[in-house]
N, CA, C and O of each residue as an XYZ file, in Angstrom:
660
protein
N      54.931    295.095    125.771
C      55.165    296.303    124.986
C      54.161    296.424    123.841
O      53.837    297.460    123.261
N      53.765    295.292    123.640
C      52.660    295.383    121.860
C      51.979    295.763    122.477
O      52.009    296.993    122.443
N      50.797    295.123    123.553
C      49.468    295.428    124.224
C      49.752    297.490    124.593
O      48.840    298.269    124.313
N      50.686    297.849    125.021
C      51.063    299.584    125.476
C      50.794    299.952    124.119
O      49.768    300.632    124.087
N      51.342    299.767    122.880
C      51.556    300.275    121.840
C      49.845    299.922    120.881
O      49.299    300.792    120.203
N      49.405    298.816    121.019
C      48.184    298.574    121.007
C      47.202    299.818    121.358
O      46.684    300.589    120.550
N      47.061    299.817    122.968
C      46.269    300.420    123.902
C      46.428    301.872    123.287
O      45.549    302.567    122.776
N      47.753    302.151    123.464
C      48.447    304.022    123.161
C      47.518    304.235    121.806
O      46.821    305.243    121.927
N      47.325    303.532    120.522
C      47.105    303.768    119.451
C      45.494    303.910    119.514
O      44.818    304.745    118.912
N      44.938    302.657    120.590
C      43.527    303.012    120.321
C      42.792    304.022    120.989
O      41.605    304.196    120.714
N      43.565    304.923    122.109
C      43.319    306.048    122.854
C      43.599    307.331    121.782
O      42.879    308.317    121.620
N      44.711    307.046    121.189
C      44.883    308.155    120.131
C      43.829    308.428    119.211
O      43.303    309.515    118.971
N      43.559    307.179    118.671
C      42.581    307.495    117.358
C      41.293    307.577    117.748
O      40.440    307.993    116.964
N      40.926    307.115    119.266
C      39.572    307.702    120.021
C      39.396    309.299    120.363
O      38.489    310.119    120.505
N      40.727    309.235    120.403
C      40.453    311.179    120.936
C      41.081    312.109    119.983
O      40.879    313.228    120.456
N      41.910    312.249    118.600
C      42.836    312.493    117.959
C      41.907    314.016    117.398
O      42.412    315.090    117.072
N      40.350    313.630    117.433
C      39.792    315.298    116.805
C      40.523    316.465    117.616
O      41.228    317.371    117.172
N      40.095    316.141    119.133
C      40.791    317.393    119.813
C      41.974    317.646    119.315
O      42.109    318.841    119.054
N      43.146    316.809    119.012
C      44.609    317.209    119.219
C      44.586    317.699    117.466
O      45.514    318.447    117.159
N      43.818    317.409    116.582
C      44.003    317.967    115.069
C      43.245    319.477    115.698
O      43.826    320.544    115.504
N      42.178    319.443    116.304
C      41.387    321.166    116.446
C      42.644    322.095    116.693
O      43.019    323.054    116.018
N      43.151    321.600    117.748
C      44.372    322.469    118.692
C      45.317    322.693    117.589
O      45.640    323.880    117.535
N      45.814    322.035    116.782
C      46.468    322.075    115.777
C      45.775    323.408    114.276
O      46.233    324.376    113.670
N      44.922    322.889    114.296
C      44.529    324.064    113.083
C      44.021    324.884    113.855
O      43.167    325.364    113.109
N      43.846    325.728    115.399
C      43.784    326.489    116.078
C      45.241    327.405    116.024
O      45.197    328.633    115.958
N      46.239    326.820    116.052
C      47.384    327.058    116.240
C      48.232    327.459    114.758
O      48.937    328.440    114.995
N      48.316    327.200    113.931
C      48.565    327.218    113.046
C      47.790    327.034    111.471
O      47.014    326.098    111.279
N      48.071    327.928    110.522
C      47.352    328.188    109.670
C      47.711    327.159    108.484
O      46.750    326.478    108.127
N      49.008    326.910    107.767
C      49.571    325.654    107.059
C      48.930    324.309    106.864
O      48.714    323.901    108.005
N      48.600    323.594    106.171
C      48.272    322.079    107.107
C      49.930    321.789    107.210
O      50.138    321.441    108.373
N      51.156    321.796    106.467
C      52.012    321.324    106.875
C      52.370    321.422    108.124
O      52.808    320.503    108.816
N      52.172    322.673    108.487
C      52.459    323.300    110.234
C      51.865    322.359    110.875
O      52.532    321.539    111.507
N      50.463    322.303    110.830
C      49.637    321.320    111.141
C      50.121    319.851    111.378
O      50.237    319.459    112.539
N      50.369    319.134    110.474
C      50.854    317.876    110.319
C      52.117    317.563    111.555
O      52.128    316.608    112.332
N      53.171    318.707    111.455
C      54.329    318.640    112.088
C      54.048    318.947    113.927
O      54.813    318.778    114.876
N      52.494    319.500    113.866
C      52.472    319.746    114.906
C      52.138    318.440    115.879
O      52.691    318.049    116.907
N      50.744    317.814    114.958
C      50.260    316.927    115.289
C      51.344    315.810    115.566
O      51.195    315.052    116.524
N      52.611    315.693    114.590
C      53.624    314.680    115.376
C      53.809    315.058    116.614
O      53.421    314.474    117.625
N      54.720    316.561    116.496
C      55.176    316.912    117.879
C      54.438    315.805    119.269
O      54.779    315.041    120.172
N      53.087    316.484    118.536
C      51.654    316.154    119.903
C      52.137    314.303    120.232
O      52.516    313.944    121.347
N      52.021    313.369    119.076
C      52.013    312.238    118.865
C      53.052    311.965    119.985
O      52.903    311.671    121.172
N      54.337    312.192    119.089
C      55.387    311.666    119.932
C      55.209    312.171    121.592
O      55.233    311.270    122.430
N      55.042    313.519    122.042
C      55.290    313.613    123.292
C      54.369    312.938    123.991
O      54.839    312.472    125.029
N      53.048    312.670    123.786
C      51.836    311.722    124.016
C      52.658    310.753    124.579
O      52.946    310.837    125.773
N      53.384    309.180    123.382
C      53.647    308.647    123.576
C      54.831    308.308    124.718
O      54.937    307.294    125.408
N      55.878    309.774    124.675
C      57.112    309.682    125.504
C      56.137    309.640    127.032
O      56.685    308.851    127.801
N      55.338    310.033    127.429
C      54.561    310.413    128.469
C      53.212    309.364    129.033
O      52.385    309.484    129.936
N      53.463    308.388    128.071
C      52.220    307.180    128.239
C      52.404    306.616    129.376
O      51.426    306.151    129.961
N      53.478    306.543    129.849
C      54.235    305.445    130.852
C      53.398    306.310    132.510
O      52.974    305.807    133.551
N      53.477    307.720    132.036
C      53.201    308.600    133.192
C      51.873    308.654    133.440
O      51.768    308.864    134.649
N      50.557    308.559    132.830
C      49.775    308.731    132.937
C      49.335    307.790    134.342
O      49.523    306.576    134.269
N      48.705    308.418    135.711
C      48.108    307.922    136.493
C      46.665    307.775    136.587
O      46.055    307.226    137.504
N      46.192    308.308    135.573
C      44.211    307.309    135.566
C      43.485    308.529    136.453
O      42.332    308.367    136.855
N      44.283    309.856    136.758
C      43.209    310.587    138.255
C      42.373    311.490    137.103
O      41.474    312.160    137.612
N      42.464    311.584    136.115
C      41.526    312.012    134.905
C      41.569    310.869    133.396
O      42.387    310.036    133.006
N      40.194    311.383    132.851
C      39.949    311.190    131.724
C      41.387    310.727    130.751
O      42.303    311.530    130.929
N      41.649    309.867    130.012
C      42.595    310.064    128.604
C      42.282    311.232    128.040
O      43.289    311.928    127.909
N      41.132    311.824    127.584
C      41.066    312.998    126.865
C      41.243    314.343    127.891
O      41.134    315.445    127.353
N      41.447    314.302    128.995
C      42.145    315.778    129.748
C      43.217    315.157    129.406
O      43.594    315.418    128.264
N      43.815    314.457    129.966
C      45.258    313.920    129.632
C      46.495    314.328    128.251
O      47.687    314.620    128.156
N      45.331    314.121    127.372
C      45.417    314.232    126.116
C      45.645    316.102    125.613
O      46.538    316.678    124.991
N      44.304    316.595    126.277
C      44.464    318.017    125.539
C      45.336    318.597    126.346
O      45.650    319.668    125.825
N      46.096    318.385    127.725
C      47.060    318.714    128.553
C      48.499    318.936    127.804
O      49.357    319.805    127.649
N      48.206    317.592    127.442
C      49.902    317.031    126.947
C      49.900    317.971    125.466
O      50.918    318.517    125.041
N      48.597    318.037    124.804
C      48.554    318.338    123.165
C      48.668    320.026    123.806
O      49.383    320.661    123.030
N      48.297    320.698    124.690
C      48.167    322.346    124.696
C      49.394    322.471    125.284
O      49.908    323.523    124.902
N      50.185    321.793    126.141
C      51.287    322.329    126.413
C      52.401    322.087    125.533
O      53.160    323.037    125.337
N      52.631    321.012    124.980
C      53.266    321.148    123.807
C      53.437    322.014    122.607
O      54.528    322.520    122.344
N      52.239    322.214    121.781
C      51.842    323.446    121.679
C      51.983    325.027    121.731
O      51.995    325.719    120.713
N      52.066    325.426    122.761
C      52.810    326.393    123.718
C      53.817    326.159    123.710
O      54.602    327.070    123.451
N      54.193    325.169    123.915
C      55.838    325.011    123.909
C      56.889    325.099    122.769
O      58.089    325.352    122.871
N      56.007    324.776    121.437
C      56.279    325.213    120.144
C      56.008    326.306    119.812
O      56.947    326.858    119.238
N      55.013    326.969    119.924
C      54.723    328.522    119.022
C      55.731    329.562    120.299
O      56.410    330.476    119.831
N      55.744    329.389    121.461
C      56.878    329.805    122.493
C      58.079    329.915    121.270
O      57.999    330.893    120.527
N      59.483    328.672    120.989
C      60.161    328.271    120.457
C      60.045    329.344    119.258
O      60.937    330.187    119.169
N      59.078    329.347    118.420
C      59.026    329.641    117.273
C      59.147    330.849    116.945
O      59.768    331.292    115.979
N      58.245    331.725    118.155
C      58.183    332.927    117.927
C      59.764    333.807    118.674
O      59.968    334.987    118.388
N      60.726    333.037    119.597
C      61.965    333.451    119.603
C      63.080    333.063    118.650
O      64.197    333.521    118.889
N      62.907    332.247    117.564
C      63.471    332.192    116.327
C      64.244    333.500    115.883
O      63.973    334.697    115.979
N      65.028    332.984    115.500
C      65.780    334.070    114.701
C      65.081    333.957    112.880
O      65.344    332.897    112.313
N      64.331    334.907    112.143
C      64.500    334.638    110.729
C      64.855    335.380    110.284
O      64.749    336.604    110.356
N      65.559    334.424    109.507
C      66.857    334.212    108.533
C      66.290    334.735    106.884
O      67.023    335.187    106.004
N      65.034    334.554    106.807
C      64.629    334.584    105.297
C      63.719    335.828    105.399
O      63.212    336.032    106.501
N      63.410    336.803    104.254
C      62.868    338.110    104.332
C      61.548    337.410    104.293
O      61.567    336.293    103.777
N      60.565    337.795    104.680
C      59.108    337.371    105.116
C      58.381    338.244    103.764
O      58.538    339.359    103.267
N      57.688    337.298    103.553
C      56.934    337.356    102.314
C      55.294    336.868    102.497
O      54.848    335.722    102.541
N      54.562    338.192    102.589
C      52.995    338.027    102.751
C      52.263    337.795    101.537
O      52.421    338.447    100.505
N      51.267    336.623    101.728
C      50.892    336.366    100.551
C      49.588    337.574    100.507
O      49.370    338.205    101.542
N      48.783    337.836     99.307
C      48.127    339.416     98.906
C      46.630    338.198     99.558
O      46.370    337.043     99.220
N      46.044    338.985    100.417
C      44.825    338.126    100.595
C      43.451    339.354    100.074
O      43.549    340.565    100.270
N      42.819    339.000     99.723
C      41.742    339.749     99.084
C      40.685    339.500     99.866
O      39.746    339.909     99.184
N      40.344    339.178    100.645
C      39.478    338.767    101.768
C      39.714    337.748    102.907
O      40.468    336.799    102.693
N      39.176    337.877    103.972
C      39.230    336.310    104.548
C      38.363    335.559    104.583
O      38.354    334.461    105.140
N      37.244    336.243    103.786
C      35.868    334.858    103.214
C      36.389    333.984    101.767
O      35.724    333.089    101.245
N      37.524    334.401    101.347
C      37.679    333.446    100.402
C      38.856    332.591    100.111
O      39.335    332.083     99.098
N      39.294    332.636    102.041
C      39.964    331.772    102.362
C      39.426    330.587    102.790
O      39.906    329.463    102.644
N      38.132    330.983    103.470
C      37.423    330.204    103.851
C      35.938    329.727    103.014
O      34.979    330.480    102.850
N      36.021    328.314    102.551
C      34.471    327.505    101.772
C      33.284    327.625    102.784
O      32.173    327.833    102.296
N      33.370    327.544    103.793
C      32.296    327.370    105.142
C      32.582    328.594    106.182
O      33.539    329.348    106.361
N      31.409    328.446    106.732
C      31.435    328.932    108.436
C      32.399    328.553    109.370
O      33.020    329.354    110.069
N      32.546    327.193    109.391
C      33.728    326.823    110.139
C      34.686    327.142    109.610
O      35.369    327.812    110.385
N      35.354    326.966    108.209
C      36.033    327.526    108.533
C      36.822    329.032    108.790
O      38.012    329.298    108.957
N      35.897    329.674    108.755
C      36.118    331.442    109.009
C      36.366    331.186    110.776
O      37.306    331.525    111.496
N      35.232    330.527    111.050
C      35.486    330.411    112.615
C      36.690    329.966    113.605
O      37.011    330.141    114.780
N      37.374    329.007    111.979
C      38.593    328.445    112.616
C      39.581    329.983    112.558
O      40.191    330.342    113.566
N      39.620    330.613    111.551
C      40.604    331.774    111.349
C      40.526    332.527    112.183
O      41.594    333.006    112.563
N      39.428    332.926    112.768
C      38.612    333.708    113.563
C      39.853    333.333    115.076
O      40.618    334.087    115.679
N      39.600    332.077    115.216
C      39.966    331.573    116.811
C      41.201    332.112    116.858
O      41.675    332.516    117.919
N      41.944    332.179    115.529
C      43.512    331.851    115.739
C      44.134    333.548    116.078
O      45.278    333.934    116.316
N      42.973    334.215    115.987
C      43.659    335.295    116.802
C      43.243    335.652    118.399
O      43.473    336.706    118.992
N      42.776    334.827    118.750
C      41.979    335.038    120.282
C      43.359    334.532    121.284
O      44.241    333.748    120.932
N      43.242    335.238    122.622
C      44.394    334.487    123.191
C      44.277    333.485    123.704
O      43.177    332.955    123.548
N      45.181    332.831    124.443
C      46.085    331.288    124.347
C      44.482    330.260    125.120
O      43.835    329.272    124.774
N      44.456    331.164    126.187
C      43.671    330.296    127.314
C      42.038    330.695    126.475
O      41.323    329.733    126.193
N      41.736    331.571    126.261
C      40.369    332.096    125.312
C      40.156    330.663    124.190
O      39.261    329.831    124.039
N      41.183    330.855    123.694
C      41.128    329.980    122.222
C      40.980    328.229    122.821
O      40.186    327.442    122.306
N      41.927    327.848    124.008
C      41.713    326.841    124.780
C      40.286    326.084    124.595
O      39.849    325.039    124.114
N      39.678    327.620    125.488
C      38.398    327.211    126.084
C      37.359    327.345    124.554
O      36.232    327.090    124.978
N      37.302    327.475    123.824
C      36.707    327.851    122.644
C      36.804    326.504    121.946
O      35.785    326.137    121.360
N      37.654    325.869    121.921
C      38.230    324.684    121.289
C      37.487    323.671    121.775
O      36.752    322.922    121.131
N      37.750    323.673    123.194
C      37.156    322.131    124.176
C      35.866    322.442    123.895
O      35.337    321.597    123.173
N      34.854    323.758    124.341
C      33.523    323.944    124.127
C      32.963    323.258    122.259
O      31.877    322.727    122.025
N      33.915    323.469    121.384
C      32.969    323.249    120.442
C      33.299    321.669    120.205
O      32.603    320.911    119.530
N      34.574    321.298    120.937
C      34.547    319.433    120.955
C      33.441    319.333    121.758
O      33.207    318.136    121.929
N      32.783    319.910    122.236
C      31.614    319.327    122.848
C      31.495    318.915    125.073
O      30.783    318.207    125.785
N      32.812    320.005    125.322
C      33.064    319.572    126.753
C      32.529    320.457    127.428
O      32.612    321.594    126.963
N      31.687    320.250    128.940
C      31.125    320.680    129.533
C      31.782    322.007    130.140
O      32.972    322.088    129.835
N      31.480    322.690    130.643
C      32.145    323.730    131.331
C      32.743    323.249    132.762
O      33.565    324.084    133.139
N      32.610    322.237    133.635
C      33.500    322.051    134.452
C      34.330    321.135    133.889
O      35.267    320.896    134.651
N      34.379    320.513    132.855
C      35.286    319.770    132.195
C      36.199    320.637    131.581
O      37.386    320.540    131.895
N      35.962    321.189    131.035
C      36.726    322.413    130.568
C      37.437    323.199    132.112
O      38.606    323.578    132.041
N      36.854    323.345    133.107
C      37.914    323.670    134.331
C      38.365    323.118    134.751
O      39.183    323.482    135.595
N      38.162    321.934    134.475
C      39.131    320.792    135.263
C      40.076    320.422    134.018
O      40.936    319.580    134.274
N      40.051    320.826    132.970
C      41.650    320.778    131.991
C      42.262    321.924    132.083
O      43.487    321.816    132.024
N      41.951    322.745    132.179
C      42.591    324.595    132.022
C      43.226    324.280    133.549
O      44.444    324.320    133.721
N      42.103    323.898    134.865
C      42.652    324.375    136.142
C      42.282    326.187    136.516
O      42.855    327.170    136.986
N      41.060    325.830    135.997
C      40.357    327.261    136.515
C      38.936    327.004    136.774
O      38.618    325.989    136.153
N      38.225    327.355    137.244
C      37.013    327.848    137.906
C      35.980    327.254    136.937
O      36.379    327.005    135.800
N      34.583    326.974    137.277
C      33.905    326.718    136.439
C      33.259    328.315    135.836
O      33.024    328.530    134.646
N      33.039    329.382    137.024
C      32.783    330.285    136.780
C      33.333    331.041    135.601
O      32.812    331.604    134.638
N      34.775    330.827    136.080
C      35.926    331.575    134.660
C      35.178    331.247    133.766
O      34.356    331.858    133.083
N      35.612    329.959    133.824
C      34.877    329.084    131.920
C      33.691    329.984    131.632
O      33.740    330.900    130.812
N      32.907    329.755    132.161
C      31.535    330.783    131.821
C      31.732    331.971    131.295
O      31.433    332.178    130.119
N      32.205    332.825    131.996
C      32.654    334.337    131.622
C      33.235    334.382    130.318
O      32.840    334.952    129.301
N      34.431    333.548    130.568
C      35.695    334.059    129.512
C      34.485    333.465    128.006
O      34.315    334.123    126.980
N      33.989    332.448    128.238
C      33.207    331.492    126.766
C      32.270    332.503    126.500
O      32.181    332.800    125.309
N      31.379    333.255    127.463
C      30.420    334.683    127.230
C      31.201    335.159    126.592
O      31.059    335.167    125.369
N      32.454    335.801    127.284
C      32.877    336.936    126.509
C      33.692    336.396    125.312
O      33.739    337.212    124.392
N      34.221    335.457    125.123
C      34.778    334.983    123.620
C      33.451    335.313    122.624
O      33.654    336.064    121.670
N      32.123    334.772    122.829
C      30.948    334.457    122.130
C      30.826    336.133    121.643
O      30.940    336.470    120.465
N      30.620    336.925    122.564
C      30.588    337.969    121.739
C      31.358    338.701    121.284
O      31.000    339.575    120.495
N      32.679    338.534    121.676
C      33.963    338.910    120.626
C      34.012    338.571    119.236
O      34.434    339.373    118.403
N      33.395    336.848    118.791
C      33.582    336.624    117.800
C      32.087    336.909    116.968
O      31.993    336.963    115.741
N      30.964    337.075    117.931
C      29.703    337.369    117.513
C      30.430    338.634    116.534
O      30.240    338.673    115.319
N      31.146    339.482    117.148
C      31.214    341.097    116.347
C      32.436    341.238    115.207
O      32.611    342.129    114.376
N      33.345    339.826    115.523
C      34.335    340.230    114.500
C      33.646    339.429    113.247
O      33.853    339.920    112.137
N      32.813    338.190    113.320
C      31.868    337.781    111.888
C      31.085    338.552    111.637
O      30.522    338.254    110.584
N      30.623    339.693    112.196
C      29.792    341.012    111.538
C      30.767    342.087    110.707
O      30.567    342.686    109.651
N      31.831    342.081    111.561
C      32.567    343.333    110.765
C      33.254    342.451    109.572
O      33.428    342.971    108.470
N      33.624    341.145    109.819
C      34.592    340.678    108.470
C      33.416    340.655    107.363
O      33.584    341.047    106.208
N      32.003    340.057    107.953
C      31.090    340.111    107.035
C      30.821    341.482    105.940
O      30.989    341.662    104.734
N      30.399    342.167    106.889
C      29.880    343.374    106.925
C      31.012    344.331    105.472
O      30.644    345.069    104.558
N      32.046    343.976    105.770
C      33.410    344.254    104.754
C      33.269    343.978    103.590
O      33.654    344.682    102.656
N      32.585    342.705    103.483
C      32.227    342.544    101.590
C      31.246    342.578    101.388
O      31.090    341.633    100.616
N      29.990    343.201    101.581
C      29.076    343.189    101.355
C      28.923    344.097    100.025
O      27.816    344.254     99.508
């Protein structure tokens, strides 16, 4: 059981960027964040036992971390709330963001589920059939949909830009 708990920990902290990206992809909070990244943790671990070796730890990984995921903002968004919703006054979204990245991160979090996916793995640095062989789509898709994300977000950093000038 130590050597599993060993092994589990040093696969985690080898691959853990992806499952924090997916996380501040998903949610804007770091607390959200934090709570998500358990979620991710624990179901990881409930699921270690299952892993059969026919992919990578890191497909494995962003599998278990995106469907979970989904499986939370799913949950969340059929919530009942209970408390009157209170928007905080934002005066821009460049001065939410210190950097490029992170506008780019804000940027993602409105793209949809499988878009934002593939947007995520591409800037961890995964190939485009690597990226179809975690989604379970086409290498072609990948191509297209990552074209057409690229210039979706090519035009929404012109217009958010373009706004405070």
């Amino acid at each position: 059981m130590e050597i599993q708990k060993q092994n589990f920990i040093r696969i985690i902290n080898a691959n853990q960027g992806i499952v924090k990206s997916l996380c501040k992809a998903y949610y804007v909070s770091y607390e959200d964040q934090k709570d998500a990244f358990q979620d991710i943790i624990l179901q990881l671990w409930k699921s270690f036992d299952t892993f059969r070796g026919e992919s990578e730890f890191s497909t494995w990984i962003y599998r278990v971390s995106l469907n979970t995921l989904l499986s939370k903002v799913r949950k969340e968004r059929t919530r009942i709330i209970t408390e009157p919703l209170s928007i905080p006054a934002m005066t821009s979204p460049v001065a939410l963001a210190d950097d490029d990245r992170e506008l780019l991160i804000i940027v993602i979090r409105y793209l949809k589920d499988l878009d934002k996916a593939i947007v995520i793995l591409y800037l961890e640095g995964y190939q485009n059939k690597e990226i179809s062989q975690m989604l379970k789509i086409s290498p072609s898709n990948v191509s297209t949909r990552l074209n057409r994300v690229k210039n979706e977000l090519r035009a929404k950093f012109k217009t958010r830009i373009n706004e405070f000038k």
